[in-house]
C-alpha positions as CSV (number, residue, x, y, z in Angstrom):
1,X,5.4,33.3,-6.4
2,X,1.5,32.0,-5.5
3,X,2.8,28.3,-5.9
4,X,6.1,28.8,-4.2
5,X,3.8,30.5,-1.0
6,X,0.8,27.9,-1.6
7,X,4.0,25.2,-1.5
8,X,5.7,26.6,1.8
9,X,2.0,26.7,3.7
10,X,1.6,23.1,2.7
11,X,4.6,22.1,3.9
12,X,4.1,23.4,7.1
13,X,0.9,22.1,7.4
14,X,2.5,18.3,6.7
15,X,5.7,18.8,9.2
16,X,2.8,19.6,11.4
17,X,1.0,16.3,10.9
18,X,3.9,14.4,10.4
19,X,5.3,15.3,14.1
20,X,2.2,15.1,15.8
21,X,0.9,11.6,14.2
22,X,4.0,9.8,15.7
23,X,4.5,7.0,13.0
24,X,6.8,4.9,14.9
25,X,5.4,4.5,18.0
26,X,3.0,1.8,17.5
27,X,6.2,-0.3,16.1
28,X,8.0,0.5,19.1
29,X,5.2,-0.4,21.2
30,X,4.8,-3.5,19.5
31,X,8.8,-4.1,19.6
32,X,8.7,-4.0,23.3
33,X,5.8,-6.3,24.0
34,X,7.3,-8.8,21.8
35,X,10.7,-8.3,23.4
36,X,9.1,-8.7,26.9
37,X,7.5,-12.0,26.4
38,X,10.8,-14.5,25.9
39,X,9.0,-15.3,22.4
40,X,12.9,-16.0,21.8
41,X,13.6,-17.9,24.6
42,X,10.9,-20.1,24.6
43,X,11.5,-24.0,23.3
44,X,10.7,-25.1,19.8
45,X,7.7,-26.6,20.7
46,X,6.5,-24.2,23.1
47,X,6.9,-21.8,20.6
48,X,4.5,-23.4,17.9
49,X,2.2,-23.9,20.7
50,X,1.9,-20.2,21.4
51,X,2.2,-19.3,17.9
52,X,-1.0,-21.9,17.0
53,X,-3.1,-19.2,18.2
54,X,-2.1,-16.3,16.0
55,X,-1.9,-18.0,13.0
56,X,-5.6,-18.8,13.2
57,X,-5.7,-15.0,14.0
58,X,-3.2,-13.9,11.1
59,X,-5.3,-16.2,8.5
60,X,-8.9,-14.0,9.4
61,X,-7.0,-10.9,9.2
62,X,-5.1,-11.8,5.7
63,X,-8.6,-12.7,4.4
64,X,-10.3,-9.8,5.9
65,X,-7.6,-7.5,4.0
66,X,-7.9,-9.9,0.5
67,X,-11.4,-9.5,0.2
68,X,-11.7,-6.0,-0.5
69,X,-8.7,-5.9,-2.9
70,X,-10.4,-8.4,-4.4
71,X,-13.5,-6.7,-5.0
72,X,-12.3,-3.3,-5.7
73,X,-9.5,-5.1,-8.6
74,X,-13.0,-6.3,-10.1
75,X,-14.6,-3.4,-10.4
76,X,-11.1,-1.5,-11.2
77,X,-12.4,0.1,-14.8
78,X,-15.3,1.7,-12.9
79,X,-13.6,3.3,-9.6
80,X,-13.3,7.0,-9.7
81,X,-9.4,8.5,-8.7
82,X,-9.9,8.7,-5.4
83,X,-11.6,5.2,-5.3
84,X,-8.3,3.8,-7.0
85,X,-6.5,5.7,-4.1
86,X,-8.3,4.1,-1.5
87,X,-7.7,0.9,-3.1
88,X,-4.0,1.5,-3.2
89,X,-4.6,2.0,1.0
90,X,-6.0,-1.2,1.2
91,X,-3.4,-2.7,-0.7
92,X,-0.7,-1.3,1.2
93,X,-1.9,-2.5,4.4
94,X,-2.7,-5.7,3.1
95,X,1.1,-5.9,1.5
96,X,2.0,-4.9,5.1
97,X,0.0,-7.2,7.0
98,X,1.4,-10.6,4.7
99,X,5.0,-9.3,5.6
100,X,4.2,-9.4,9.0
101,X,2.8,-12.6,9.3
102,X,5.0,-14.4,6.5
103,X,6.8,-15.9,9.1
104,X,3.8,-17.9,10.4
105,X,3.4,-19.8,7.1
106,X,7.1,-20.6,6.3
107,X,6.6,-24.3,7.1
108,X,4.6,-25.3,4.7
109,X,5.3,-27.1,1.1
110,X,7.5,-25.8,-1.4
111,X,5.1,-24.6,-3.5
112,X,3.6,-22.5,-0.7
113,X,6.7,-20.1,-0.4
114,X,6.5,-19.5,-4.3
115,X,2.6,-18.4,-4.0
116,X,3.4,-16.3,-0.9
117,X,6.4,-14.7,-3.0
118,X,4.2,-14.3,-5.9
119,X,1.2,-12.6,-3.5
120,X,3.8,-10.1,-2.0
121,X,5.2,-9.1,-5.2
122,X,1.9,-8.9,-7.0
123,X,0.5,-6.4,-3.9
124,X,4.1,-4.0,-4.2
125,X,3.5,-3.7,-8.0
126,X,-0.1,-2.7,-8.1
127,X,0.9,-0.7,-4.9
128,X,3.6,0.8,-6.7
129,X,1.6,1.6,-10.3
130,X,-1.1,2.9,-8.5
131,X,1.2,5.3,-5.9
132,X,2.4,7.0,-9.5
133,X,-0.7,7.6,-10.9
134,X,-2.2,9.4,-7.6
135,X,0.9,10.6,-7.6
136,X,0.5,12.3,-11.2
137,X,-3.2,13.6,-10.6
138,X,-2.2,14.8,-7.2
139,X,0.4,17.1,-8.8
140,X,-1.9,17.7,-11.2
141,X,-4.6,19.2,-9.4
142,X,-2.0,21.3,-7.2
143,X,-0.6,22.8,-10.2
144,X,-4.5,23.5,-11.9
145,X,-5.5,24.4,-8.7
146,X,-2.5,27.0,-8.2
147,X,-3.9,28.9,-11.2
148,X,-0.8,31.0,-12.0
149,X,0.4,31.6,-15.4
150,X,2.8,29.2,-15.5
151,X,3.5,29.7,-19.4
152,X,4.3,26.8,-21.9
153,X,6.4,25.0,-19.6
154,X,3.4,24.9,-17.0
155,X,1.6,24.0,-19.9
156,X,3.9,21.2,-21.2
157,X,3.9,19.6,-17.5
158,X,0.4,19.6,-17.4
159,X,0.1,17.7,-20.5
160,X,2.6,15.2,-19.3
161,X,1.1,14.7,-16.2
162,X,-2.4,14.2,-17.7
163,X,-0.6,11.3,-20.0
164,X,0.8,9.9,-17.2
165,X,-2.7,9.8,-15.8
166,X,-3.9,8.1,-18.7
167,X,-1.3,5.4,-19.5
168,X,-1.6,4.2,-15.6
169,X,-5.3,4.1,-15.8
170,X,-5.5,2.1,-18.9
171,X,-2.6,0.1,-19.1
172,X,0.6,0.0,-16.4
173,X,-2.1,0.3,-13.1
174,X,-4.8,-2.3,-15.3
175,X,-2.4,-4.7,-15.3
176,X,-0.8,-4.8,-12.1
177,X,-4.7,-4.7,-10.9
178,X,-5.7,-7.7,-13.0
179,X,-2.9,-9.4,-11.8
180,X,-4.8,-9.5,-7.8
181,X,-7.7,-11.3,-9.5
182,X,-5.2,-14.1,-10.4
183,X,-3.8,-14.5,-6.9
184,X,-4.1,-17.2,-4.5
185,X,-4.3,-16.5,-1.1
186,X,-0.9,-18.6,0.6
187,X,-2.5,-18.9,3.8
């Protein structure tokens, strides 16, 4: 009954946040601007023109975002949980950030379109390895933290939570980590 009460109050507390933070209306915002401007309309060449700028831009920003990553993949075995959580953040919005401006470097050699595949997917599996295993000490520490009885069941999902912990921080997460150090930036 303590979790299923502690579980409703958090709930609330995120529907809360979620409503008030308004997640889609910097995209729309965006959307509109960029609908506004004739950036379809514009001649080919125009268009490169305009877009000459940005790329310049969207280069700075991709290796403002790489460094980091790059750092905190380095130093990986040392990072505390909510270190790795924070580099999972970065990641993200550095996954994000090479979707967005992917466009921007499609002309380029063959080659390049295989590194820039290779960089996105490398950033959504460590993303990915590293999402599970916050994911497993968040629940975790909700379910410690809850301190109820919860018999051997509880007892038996602690356990496998705490493994799941363990095998991401020394092997599935490791890897997908190690794998940033080998990355080439595309742009």
């Amino acid at each position: 009954r303590a979790l299923q009460a502690h579980r409703a109050e958090v709930r609330a507390t995120m529907q809360v946040a979620l409503i008030q933070a308004r997640p889609g209306a910097w995209l729309l915002a965006l959307q509109r601007w960029l609908l506004q401007r004739g950036w379809r309309d514009a001649p080919e060449a125009q268009r490169f023109v305009q877009l000459s700028p940005l790329k310049k831009w969207a280069r700075r920003a991709l290796q403002k975002g790489h460094r980091p990553i790059v750092r905190g993949a380095r130093d990986f075995a040392q990072l505390q949980a909510a270190q790795r959580h924070a580099l999972r953040i970065a990641i993200k919005r550095q996954r994000y950030a090479a979707e967005f401006f992917q466009a921007l470097f499609d002309g380029h050699p063959e080659g390049h379109k295989r590194r820039q595949d290779r960089y996105l997917t490398v950033l959504r599996d460590a993303q990915d390895s590293l999402g599970r295993s916050n994911d497993a000490r968040v629940a975790w520490d909700l379910l410690a933290a809850a301190n109820t009885n919860t018999g051997p069941m509880g007892d038996f999902v602690l356990g496998w939570l705490a493994a799941q912990q363990a095998d991401a921080a020394n092997g599935e997460s490791t890897g997908g980590v190690r794998d940033i150090l080998k990355l080439k930036p595309y742009w």
